[in-house]
C-alpha positions in Angstrom: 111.1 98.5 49.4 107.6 98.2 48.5 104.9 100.1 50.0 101.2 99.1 49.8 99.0 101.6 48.2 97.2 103.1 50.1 98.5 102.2 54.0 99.7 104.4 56.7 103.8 104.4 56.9 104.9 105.1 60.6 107.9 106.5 61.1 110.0 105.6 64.5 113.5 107.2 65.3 115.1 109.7 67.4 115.4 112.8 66.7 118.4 114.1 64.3 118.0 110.3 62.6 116.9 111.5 59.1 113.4 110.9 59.4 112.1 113.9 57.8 114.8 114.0 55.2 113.5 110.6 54.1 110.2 111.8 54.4 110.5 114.6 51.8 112.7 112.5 49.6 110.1 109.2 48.8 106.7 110.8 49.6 104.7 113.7 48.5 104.4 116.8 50.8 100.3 116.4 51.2 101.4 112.9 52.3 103.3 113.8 55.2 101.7 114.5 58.5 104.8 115.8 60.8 104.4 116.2 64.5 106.7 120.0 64.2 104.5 121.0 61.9 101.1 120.2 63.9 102.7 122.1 67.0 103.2 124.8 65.0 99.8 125.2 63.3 98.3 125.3 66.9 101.3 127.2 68.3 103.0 129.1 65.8 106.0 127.3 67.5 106.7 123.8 66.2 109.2 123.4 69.4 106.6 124.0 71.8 106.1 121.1 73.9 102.5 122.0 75.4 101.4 122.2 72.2 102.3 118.4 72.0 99.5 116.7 73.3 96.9 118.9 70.9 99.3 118.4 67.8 98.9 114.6 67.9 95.0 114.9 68.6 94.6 117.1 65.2 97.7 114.6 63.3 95.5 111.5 64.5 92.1 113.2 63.0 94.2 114.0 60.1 95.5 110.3 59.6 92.0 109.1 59.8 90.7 111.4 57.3 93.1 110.7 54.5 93.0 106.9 54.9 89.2 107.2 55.6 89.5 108.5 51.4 92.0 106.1 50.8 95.0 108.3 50.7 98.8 106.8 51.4 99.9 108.7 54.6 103.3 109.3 56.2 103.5 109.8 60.1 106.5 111.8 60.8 107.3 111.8 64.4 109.7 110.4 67.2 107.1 107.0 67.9 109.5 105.6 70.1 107.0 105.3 72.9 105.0 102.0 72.3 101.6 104.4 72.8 102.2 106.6 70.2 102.6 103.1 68.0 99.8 101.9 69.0 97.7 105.3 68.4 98.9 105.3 65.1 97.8 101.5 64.2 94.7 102.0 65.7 93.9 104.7 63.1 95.2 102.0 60.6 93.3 99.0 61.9 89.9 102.0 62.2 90.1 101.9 58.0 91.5 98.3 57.6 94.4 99.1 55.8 97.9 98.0 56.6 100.4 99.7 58.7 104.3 99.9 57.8 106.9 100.7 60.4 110.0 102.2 58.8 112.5 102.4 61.8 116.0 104.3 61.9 117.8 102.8 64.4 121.2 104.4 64.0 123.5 105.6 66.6 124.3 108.4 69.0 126.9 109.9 67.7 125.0 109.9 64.1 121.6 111.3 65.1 123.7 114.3 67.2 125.7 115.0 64.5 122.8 115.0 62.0 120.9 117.3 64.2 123.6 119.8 64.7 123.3 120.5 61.3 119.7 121.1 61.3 119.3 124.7 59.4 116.2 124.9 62.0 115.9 124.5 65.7 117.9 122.0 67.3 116.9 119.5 69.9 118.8 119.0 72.9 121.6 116.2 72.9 120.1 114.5 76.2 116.6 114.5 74.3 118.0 112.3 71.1 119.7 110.1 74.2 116.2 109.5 76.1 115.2 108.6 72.5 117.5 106.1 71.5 117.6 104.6 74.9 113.5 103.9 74.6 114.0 103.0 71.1 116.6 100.8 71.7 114.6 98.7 74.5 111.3 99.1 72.0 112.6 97.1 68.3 111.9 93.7 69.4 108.3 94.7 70.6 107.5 96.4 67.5 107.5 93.5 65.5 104.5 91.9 67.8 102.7 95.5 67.7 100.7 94.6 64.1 102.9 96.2 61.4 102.2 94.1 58.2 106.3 95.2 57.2 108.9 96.1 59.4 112.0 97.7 57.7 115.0 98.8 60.1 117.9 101.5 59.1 121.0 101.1 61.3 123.0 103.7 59.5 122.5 106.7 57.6 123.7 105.3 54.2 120.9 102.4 54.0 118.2 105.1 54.9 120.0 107.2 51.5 120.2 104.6 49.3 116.6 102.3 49.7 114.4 102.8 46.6 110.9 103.3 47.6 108.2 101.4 45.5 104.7 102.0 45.5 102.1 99.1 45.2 98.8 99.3 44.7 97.1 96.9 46.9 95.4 93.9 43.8 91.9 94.8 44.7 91.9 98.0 42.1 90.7 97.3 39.3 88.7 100.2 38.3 90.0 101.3 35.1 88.1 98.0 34.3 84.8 98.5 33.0 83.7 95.6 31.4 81.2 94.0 29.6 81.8 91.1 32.2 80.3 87.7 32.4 80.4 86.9 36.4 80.1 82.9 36.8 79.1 81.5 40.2 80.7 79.0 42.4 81.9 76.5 39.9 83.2 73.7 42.2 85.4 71.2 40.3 81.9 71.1 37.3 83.9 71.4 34.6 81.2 69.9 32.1 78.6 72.6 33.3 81.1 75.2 32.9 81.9 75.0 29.7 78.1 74.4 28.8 77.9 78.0 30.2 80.4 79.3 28.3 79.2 78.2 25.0 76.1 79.4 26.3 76.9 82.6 27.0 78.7 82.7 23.4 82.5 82.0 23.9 84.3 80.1 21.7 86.5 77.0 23.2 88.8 74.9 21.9 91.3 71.8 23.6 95.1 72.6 23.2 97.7 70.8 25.2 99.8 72.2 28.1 103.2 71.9 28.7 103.0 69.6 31.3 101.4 67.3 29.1 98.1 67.9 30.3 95.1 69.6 28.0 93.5 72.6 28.7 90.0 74.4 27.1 91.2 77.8 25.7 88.3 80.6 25.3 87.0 83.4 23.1 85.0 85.7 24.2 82.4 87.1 22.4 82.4 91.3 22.0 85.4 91.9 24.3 83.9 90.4 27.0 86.2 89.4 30.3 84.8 86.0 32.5 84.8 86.9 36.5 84.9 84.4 39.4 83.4 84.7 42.6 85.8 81.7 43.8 85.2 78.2 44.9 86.9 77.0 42.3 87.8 73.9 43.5 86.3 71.1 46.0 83.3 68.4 45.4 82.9 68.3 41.9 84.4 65.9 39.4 87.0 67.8 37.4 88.9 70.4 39.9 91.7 69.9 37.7 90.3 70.5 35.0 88.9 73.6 36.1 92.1 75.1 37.4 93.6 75.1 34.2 91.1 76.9 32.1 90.7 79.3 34.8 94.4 79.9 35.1 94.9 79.8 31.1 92.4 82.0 31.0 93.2 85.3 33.6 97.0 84.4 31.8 96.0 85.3 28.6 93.7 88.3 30.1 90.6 87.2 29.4 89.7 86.0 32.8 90.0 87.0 36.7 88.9 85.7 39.7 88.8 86.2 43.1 89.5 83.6 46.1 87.1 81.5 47.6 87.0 79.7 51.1 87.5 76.5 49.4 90.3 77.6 46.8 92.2 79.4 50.0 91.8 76.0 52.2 93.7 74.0 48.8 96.4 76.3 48.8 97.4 76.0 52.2 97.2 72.6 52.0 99.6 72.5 49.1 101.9 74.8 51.1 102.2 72.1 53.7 99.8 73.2 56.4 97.6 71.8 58.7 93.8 71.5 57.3 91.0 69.7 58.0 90.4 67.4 55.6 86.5 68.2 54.4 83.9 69.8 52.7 85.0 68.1 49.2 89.0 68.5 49.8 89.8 64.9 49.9 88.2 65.1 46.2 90.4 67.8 44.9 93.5 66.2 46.5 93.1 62.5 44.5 92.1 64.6 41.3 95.2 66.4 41.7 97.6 63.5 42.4 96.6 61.8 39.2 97.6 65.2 37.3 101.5 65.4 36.2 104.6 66.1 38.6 104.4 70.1 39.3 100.9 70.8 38.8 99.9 70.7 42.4 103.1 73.6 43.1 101.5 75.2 40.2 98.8 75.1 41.5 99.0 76.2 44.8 101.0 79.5 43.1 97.9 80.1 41.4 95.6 80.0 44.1 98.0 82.2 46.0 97.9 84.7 43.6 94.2 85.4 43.6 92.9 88.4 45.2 90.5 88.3 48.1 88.4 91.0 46.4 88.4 93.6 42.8 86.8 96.8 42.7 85.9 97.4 39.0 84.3 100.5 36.8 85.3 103.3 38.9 84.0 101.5 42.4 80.5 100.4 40.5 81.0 97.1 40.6 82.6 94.8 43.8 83.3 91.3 43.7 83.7 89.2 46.3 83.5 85.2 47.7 81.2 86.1 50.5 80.4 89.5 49.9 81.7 92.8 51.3 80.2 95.6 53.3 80.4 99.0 51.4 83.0 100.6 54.0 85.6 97.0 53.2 85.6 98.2 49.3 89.4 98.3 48.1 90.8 97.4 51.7 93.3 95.4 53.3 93.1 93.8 56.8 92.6 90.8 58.4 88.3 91.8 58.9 88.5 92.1 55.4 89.8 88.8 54.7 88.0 87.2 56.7 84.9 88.9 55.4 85.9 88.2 51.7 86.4 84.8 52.4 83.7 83.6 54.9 81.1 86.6 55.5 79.9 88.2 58.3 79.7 85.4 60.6 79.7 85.6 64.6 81.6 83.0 65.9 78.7 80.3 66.3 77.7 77.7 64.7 73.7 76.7 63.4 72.2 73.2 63.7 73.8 72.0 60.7 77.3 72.7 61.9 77.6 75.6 59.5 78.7 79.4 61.0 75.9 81.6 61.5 76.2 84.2 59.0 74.4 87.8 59.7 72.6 89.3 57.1 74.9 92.1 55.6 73.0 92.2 52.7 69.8 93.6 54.6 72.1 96.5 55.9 73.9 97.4 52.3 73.3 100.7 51.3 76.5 101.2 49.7 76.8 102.6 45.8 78.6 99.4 44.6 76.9 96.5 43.3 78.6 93.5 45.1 77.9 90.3 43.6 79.2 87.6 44.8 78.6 83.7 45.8 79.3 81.1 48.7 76.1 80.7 50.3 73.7 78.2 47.8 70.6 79.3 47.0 68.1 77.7 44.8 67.6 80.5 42.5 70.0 84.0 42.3 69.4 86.3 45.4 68.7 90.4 44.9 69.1 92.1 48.5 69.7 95.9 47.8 72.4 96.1 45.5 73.7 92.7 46.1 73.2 89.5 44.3 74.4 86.2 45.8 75.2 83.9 41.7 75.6 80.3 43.9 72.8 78.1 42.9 74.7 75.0 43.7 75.9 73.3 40.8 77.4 71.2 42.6 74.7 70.2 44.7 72.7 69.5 42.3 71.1 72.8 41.0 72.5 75.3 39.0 75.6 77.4 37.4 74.6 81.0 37.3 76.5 83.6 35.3 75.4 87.6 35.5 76.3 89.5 32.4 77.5 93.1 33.3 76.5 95.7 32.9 73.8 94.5 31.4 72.5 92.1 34.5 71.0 89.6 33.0 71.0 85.9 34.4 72.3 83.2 32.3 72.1 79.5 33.6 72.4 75.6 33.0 71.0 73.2 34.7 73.7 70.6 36.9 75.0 67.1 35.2 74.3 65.6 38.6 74.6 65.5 42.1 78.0 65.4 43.3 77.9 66.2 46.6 75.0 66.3 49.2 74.4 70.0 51.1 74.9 70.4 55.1 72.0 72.7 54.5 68.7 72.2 51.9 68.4 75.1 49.6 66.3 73.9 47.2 62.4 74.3 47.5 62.0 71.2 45.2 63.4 68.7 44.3 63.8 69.0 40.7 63.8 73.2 42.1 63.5 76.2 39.8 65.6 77.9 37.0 67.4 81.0 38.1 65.6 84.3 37.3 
C-alpha cells in the first residue's frame, strides 16, 4: 500500500481491532497521535472518558501542527463516528494535503478476542459491540467523506501481512539545485524553441524514434537541466513536435516540466473525456492524428505524468503553470490543483470571456521565488519574488527563458502569429524585447 508523503493516515476500527498494533508496526512513534495517550497526558489516565473531549482538542492541534511542517501523521483512534472523520479531514483539507482512511473492519468475535489479550486495560465487550455496529452502518459513507485512498481490513491476517510504502508526493524536488534554464509557455513553437535552445547554448541534434517519427535530442551546456512552466501544447504549429523533445528530454534527465491548463485539457481528451473543443485544441488534435499509431496513447501517458508543481533547491525555487501562493508550496489538494493550473481566479468571467484572476502576486511574501507562466504579457513580469516567463510566442511576441540561479532573461523573437489573443498584451505592435 502506498502512502503519500506527507498526508494524514486516519485510522477507523473498533476497539481490540489491531489498530495500534499496526500503528507501531509501519509508522514511527513521533508519527502517531493516539487518542489513550492524549487522555492520559491531560489525565494521567488514558481510560478516562471526561478526559475525551479535551484529548481530541489537543490531538487535533497536534495534527495541525505536524502537517502545518509537513510531517506524515497517524490518527490512532476509534473514528467510527462520521464527526470524528470529518474533524480529522478538516485538519487535512486546513494544510491541503491528502487524507488516507485505513479501516479494520473485522469481526466481533476477533476484536473481543484481540482485546482480551491486551497487556493493558481492557475495554468493555458491549463498547467494541457499539463500535462495530456504527462502523458497520458507516463504510459505505466513508468513501463519499473525501479520503483520496480507502483501504479496508476484514480480518486480522490482511492487516499483518500489507507492506506499507511511502511516497513522496512528485512536487519534491529539492535536492535539485540547478543551474536551470526555465523556458516559458512554448505552445506547439517548435521552430522558436529550438532557436532558444541554441541560444541559450545547447547542443541539438535529429535522431529517429521508434515509432518512426524524429525527435531533436539536446546537450546542455555546464550541467544545466531545461524547466517548463507548461502549455506545452495547443495553437502553434508543431505540438508534436514539441512533445517529443520535451518527453525525450525529462527521459534522458535533462529536462522537467510541470503541467499546464492546456497540456491537462489534451490529456483528458486522449483519455476519452468530455472537453470543449477550444483555445487551440482542435490544432493539437489534427497535428497529432497525422503522427504514427500509439503516439497519441503515448502521449496522453506523458502528459499524465507531469506534476502540477516542483519545489527545487531546498524550497528556493517553485515552479508552477499559474503560480502558487507561498502556503500551496509542496502540497496536494484539489485548491492546489486548481491553483497550479488556472491561478487564483474567483469564479467570474472579464469582458473578454477569460476568468478573472486576483492578483496573488501583489500579496506574495513568501521565501520562494515562483516563476511561472500562463498569463501573456508583453515583456517578463517581476511582482515580489515572482516572475510571470509568458510573452506569447504564440501570439506573436516572444519565448522567454530565465537562467537560474543566475536570473537572467534570455529571448527570441516569434516566427509569426499563430493564433490571435482573447486579450491584447502587447503595448505595440511590433512590442518590446523582454528585459
Amino acid at each position: 500500500m502506498l502512502i503519500p508523503d506527507p498526508s494524514l493516515v486516519v485510522l477507523i476500527g473498533p476497539s481490540g481491532s489491531g489498530k495500534s498494533t499496526f500503528a507501531r508496526k509501519h509508522f514511527k512513534p513521533t508519527e502517531i497521535l493516539s487518542s489513550d495517550a492524549f487522555r492520559a497526558m491531560i489525565s494521567d489516565d488514558e481510560s478516562d472518558q471526561h478526559a475525551t473531549p479535551g484529548a481530541f482538542e489537543l490531538l487535533h492541534l497536534t495534527a495541525a501542527k505536524r502537517l502545518q511542517y509537513s510531517r506524515l501523521t497517524v490518527i490512532d483512534a476509534t473514528n467510527v463516528k462520521t464527526e470524528a472523520r470529518r474533524q480529522c479531514l478538516d485538519v487535512a483539507r486546513k494544510y491541503h494535503l491528502p487524507a488516507i482512511a485505513i479501516v479494520f473492519q473485522l469481526d466481533e468475535a476477533t476484536c473481543v478476542a484481540q482485546n482480551q489479550q491486551r497487556p493493558d486495560r481492557q475495554v468493555p465487550d458491549q463498547a467494541i459491540k457499539r463500535h462495530i455496529a456504527t462502523l458497520d452502518q458507516m463504510v459505505r459513507q466513508i468513501q463519499h467523506e473525501g479520503f483520496r485512498e480507502i483501504r479496508v481490513f476484514r480480518t486480522a491476517a490482511e492487516a499483518e501481512t500489507i507492506t506499507i510504502k511511502r511516497q513522496r508526493h512528485d512536487s519534491w524536488k529539492r535536492h535539485l539545485n540547478g543551474p536551470f534554464d526555465l523556458i516559458g509557455d512554448v505552445h506547439g513553437c517548435l521552430p522558436e524553441l529550438l532557436e532558444l535552445l541554441t541560444k541559450l547554448g545547447y547542443g541539438l541534434e535529429q535522431i529517429p524514434e521508434a515509432d518512426g517519427g524524429k525527435v531533436w535530442e539536446i546537450t546542455p551546456p555546464d550541467q544545466r537541466q531545461l524547466l517548463f512552466v507548461g502549455d506545452l501544447v495547443d495553437r502553434g504549429p508543431d505540438t508534436p513536435g514539441v512533445l517529443r523533445l520535451v518527453r525525450h528530454a525529462i527521459r534522458q534527465g535533462k529536462a522537467l516540466s510541470v503541467r499546464g491548463n492546456h497540456d491537462d485539457k489534451l490529456q483528458r481528451k486522449l483519455s476519452g473525456r468530455d472537453v470543449n473543443i477550444s483555445s487551440g485544441l482542435a490544432d493539437s488534435l489534427e497535428q497529432i492524428s497525422r503522427e504514427p499509431i500509439g503516439f497519441a496513447e503515448e502521449m496522453r501517458g506523458f502528459l499524465d505524468s507531469l506534476p502540477l508543481h516542483l519545489v527545487f533547491d531546498g524550497g528556493r525555487l517553485v515552479v508552477s503553470h499559474a503560480g502558487l501562493k507561498s502556503e500551496l508550496h509542496g502540497r496536494d489538494s484539489d485548491r492546489v490543483r486548481a491553483f497550479c493550473l488556472f491561478g487564483d481566479t474567483t469564479g467570474e468571467y472579464d469582458q473578454y470571456g477569460l476568468p478573472i484572476r486576483l492578483n496573488w502576486a501583489a500579496d506574495y511574501h513568501g521565501s520562494a521565488t515562483v516563476v511561472y507562466g500562463h498569463v501573456p504579457t508583453y515583456q517578463p513580469q517581476w511582482v515580489n519574488k515572482t516572475l510571470c516567463i509568458d510573452t506569447g510566442c504564440v501570439f506573436g511576441g516572444w519565448l522567454t527563458a530565465v537562467r537560474y540561479p543566475e536570473m537572467e532573461m534570455v529571448s527570441v523573437r516569434s516566427h509569426g502569429k499563430f493564433a490571435d489573443p482573447k486579450k491584447p498584451f502587447m503595448p505595440t505592435e511590433e512590442s518590446l524585447p523582454p528585459t
